[in-house]
N, C-alpha and C positions, 0 to 999 in steps of 0.2 A: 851294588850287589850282583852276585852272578845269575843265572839262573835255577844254580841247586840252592841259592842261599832260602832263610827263612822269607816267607811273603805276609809283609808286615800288613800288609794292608790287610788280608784273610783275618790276622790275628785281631786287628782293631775292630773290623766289621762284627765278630764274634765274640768281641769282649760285652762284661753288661757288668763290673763294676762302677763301682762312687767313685774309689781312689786308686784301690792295687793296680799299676803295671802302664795308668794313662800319659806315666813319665817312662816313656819304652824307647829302648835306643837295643840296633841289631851290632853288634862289632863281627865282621867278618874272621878277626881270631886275635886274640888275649891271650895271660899267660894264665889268669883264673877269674872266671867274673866274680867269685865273691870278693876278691882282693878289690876288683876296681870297686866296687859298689863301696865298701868300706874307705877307701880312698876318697870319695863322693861324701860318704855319708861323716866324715871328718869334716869337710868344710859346705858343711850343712846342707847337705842334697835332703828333699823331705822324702817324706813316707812316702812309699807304695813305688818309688823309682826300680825300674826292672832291666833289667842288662840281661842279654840276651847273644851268645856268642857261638859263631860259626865256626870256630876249633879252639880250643883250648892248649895251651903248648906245656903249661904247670898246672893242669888240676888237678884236684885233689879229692879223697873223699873219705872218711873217718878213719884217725889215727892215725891220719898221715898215708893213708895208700894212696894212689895214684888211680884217677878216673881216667880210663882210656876210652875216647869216641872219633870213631876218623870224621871228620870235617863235614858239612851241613849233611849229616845223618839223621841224626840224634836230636835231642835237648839239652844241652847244657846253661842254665840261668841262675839271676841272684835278684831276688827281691829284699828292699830295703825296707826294714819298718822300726818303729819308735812306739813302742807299747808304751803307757805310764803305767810300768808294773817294779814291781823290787826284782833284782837281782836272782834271787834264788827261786821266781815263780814262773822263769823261764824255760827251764827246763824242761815241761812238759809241752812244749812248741813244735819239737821236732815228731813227736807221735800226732802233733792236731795234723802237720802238713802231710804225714802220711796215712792220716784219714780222710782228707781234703784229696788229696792223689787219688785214693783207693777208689773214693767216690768219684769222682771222674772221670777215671777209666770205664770204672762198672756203667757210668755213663752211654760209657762211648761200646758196649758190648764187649768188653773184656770181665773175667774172673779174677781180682787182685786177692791178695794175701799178703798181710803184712807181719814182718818181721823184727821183732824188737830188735834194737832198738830203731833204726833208721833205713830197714831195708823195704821195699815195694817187690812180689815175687808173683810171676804166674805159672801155675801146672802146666806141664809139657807131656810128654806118655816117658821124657827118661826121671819123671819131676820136678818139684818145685823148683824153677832158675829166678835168680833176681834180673831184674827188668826196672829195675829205677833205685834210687839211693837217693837220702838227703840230710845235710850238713850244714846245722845253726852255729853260727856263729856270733859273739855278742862282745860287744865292750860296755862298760858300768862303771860308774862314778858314786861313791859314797853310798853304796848298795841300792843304788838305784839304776833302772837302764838308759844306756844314753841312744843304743841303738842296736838293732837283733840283722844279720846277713844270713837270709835263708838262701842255701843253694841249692838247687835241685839238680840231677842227672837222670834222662829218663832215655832208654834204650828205644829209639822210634821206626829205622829203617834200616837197622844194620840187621846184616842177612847172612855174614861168620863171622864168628869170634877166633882172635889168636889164641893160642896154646889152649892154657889150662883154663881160657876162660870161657871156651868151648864149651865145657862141661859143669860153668857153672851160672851161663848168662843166656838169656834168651831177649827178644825183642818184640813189638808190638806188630810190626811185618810179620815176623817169623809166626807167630800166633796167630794173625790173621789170614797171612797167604798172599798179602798184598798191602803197599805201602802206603800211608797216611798222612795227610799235609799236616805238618808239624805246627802251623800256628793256630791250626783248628784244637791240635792238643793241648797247648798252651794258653789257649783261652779257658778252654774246660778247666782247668788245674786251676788258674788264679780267679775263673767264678766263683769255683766252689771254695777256693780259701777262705775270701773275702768275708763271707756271713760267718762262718766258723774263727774266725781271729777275730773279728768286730765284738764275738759272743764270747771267745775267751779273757780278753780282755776285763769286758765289762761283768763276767760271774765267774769266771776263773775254769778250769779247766775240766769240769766234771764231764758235758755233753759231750767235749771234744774226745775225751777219753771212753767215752761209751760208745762211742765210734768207733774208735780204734779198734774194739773190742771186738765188735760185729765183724771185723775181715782179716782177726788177727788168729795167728798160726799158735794156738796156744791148747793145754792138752796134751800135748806132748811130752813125753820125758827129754830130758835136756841136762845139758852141763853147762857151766856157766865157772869163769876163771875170775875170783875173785881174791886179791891180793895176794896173786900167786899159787892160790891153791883153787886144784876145782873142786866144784859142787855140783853133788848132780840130783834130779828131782824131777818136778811135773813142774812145769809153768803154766800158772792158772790166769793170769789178768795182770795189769800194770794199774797202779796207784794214783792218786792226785798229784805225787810229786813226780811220775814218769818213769819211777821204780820196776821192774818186773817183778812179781812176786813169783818165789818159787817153794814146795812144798817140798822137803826130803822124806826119804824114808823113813823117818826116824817122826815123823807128821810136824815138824816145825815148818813155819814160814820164813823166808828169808828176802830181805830187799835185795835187788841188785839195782845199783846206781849207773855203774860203768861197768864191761866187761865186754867178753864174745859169749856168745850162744851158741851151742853147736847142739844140735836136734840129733837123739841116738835112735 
């Protein structure tokens, strides 16, 4: 490793899980660590293996865009895990991990705000910028899960953004004034997962969503593109199945499953 790389040992010293992350490997740069971890987790890598990568050349981050982080800045990682839960009760995983986030940072003296579905944002004076993202991914077998690829991207050291993402990204330096050892961040985020997945699991995802709730960006009127057409409304809370609920004008409630949010 270089010396800008991540310092794994920080990270272990500050770990205090049972299982998340004690199978920790740093790759100096991959083309996306959820890919490797899934390639792992195909010929039976177990639970809680965590990949952990100093640039990324293919990541990605929902829908297919492109997660850009110049080389040991940032966080880029993929945690492996094997819920025994059905197929369809995973979907509300990716709101626990960005409550599990949320609380970590607030941890660490940051203000988070989360954004349905998979965004992590903190206040600036030009407002709210996203400052971390994360992307489950999952394969299943006979409606059951065989294995879940949480990815995370969290913005830790970077100090500009290119283009247009100048104006839509901020960082945890840039917030603070001053840059932070990345596997001290990385510990926080898989402590705080850890009890929060252990509990969804085992009672399914109500606490984990009442979480969410408490640092989540809702209230707001919003539109929302659903099968092509939008909708627009108040977003009041998201559901046991990880739905956003939104209220129109017209006072119905409506799910959203999948879609963009864009806050008017």
């Amino acid at each position: 490793m270089t010396a800008a790389a991540l310092d794994a040992s920080k990270f272990r010293s500050a770990l205090r899980t049972h299982r998340l992350g004690r199978s920790f490997e740093y790759l100096p740069s991959c083309a996306s660590t959820n890919d490797e971890v899934a390639a792992r987790a195909r010929l039976g890598a177990e639970e809680g293996l965590l990949l952990v990568a100093g640039e990324q050349t293919a990541g990605r981050g929902r829908r297919g865009r492109v997660w850009q982080s110049p080389a040991d800045q940032n966080l880029t990682f993929s945690l492996l895990l094997r819920p025994a839960l059905s197929a369809q009760h995973v979907a509300p995983m990716t709101l626990l991990a960005g409550a599990a986030l949320a609380e970590s940072l607030a941890g660490l003296g940051f203000s988070p705000r989360l954004k349905w579905p998979n965004d992590v944002l903190l206040d600036t004076a030009a407002g709210p910028r996203k400052v971390a993202g994360i992307l489950t991914e999952m394969a299943s077998e006979a409606g059951r899960v065989r294995y879940v690829v949480l990815g995370v991207g969290i913005n830790v050291n970077t100090e500009a953004f290119p283009g247009e993402l100048n104006t839509r990204a901020t960082s945890l330096c840039l917030a603070r004034g001053q840059k932070l050892d990345r596997g001290e961040v990385l510990a926080s985020f898989v402590n705080a997962f850890e009890p929060s997945y252990d509990d969804f699991v085992a009672r399914g995802p109500s606490a984990a969503l009442a979480r969410w709730n408490t640092h989540a960006l809702l209230g707001q009127r919003c539109s929302v593109e659903r099968n092509g057409e939008p909708i627009q409304g108040v977003a009041e809370a998201v559901d046991e199945t990880g739905a956003l609920l939104v209220r129109t004008a017209s006072g119905a409630t409506i799910s959203v499953h999948a879609g963009e949010v864009n806050w008017l």
